[in-house]
C-alpha positions in Angstrom: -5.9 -25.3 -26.0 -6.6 -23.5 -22.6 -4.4 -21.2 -20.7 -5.6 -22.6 -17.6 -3.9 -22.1 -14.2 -4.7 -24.8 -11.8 -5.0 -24.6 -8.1 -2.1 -25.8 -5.8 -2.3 -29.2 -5.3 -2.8 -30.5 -1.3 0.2 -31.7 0.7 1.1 -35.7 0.8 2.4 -37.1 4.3 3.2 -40.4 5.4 4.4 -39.0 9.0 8.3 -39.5 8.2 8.0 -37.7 5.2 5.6 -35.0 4.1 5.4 -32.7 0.7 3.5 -29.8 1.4 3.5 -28.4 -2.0 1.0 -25.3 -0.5 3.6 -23.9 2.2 6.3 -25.1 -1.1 8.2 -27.3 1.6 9.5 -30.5 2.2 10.3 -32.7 5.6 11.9 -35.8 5.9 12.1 -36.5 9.4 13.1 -34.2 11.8 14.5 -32.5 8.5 12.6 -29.4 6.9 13.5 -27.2 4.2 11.8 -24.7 1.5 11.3 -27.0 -1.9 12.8 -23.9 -3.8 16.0 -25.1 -1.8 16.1 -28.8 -3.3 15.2 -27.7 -6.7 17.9 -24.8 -6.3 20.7 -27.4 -5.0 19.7 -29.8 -7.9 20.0 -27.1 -10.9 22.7 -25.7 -9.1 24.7 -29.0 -9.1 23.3 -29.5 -13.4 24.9 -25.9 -13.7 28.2 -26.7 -12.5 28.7 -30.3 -14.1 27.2 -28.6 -17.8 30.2 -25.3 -17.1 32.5 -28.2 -16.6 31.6 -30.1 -19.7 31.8 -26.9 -22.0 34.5 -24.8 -20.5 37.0 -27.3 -19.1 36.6 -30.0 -21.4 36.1 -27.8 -24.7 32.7 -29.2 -25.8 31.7 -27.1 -29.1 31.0 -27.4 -32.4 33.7 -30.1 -33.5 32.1 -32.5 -31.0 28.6 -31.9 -33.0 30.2 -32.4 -36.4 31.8 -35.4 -34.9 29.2 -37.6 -33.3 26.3 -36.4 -35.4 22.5 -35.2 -34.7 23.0 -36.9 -31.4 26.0 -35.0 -30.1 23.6 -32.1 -31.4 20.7 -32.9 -29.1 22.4 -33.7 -25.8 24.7 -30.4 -26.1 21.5 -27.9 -27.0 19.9 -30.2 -24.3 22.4 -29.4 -21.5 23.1 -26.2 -22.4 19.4 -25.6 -22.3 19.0 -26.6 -18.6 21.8 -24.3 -17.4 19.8 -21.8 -15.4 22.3 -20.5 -13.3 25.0 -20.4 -15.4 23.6 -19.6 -18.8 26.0 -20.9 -21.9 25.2 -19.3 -25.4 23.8 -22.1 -27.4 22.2 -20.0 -30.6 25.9 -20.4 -32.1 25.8 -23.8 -31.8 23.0 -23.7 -34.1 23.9 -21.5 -36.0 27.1 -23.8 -36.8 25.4 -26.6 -37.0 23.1 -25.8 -40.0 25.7 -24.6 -41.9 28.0 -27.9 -41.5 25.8 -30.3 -40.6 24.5 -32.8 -43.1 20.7 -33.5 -44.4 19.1 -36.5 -43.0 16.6 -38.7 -44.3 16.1 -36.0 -47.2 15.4 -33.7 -44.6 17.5 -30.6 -45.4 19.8 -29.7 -42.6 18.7 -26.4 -41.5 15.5 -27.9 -40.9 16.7 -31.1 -39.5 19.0 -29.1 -37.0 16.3 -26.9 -36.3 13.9 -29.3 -34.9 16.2 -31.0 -33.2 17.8 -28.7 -31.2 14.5 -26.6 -30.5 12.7 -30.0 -29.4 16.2 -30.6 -27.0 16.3 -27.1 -25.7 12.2 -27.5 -25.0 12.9 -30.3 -22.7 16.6 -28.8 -21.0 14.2 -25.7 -20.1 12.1 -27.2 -17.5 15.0 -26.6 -15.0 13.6 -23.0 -15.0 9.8 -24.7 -14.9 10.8 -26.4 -11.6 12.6 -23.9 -9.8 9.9 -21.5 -10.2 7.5 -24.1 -9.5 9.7 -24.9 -6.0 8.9 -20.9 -5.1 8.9 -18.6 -7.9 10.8 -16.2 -6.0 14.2 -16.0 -7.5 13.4 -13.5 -9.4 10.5 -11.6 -6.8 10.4 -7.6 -7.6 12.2 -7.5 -10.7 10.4 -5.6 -13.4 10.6 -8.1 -16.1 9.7 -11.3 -14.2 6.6 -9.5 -12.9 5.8 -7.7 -16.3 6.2 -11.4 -18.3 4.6 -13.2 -15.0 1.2 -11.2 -16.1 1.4 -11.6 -19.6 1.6 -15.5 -18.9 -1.1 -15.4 -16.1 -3.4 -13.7 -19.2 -2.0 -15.6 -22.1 0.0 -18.4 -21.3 0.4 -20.1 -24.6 0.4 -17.3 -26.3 3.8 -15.6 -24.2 5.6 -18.9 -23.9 5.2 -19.3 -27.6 7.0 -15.8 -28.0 9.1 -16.1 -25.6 11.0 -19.9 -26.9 11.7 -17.7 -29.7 13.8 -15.4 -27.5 17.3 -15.7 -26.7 17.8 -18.4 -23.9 18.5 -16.1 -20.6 15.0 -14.1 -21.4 13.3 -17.2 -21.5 14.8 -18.3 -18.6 12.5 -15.5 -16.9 9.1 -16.9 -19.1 10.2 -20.3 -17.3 11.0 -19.5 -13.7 7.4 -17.6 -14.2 5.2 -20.3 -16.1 6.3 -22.6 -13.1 5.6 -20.1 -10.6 1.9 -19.7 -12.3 1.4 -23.2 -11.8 1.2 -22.8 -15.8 0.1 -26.8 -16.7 2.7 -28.8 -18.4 0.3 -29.5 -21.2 0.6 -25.8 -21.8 4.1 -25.1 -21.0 5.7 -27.4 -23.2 3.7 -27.5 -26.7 4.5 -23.5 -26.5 8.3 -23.8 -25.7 8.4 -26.9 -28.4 6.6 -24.3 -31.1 9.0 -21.6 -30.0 12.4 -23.5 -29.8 12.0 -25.0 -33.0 10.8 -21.7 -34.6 13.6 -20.4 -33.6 15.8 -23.4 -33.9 15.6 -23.5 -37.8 15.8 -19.6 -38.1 19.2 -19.5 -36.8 20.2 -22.9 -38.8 18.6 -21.1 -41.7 20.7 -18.3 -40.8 23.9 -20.2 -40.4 23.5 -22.6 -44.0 23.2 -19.5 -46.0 25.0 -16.9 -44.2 28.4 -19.5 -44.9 27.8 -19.5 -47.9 27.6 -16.0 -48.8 30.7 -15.4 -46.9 32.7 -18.5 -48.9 31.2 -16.8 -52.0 32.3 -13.2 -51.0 36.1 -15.0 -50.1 
């Protein structure tokens, strides 16, 4: 698979409206704005409704346990596309492989695994867009331009590494895949691989690291 970066697409116009995805802006009639701004708005607007849903209304683990593998993919999904407002998710997992139950056969740290990683793969195109509206949210800082060139050299490769990380550092490997103009066929196989890498780790993690407490109780 190649770590090709393609070239910036030419603007569309149809005289009342007009994407000029070169100059990253957008005009709808007399109206212009940065695209950066839109996508910004949007994932701001996500942000707030996903803080409302975990914080006020006490979404957690006994929702998961409740409603299933289901509850299990929207909640990592969600939580996932929080950009702004990152929400810890990797005890969600953790949780859910050591209650959850096996499916199909399928033992559960495996099942939850892959179904949180492949969730969390598609919540973390937020960060794809917004750096793909710009990419300069995070303009100067060491780690976004140090990760930026890794991904520029081996984008596969570095998004692969980075799913595996803790959500808020690959947050950065996002907001920079999309400012790379990384292609999707690219970015998401390597944040799939990553996620559910790390997705079953920390269900792994969580079905034996019960036990051996219950066992040490």
């Amino acid at each position: 698979m190649e770590d090709t970066i393609v070239n910036d697409p030419p603007q569309e116009s149809t005289g009342f409206f007009e994407l000029n995805l070169v100059e990253q802006r957008i005009r709808v009639g007399r109206f212009s704005t940065r695209l950066e701004y839109i996508l910004l708005a949007l994932i701001a607007i996500m942000a707030v409704s996903i803080f409302i849903g975990f914080i006020l209304l006490g979404i957690g683990i006994d929702d998961i346990k409740r409603w299933g593998y289901p509850a299990l993919f929207l909640i990592s999904g969600l939580r996932a596309a929080s950009v702004i407002l990152p929400i810890p998710g990797s005890g969600l997992t953790f949780a859910a492989g050591a209650f959850m139950d096996p499916v199909f056969g399928i033992p559960a740290p495996f099942a939850v695994g892959v179904v949180a990683g492949f969730a969390e793969s598609l919540g973390e195109f937020t960060g794809y867009a917004a750096g793909y509206g710009g990419g300069r949210l995070l303009d100067k800082r060491a780690l976004y331009e140090r990760v930026k060139g890794w991904i520029r050299k081996r984008a596969f490769l570095t998004i692969m590494i980075m799913g595996m990380m803790p959500s808020p550092l690959f947050d950065v490997a996002g907001i920079a895949a999309g400012a790379s103009r990384v292609p999707i066929r690219v970015f998401w196989p390597a944040v799939l691989i990553g996620k559910i890498i790390r997705g079953i780790a920390m269900a792994t993690a969580g079905y034996y690291g019960v036990q051996i407490f219950e066992k040490i109780l």
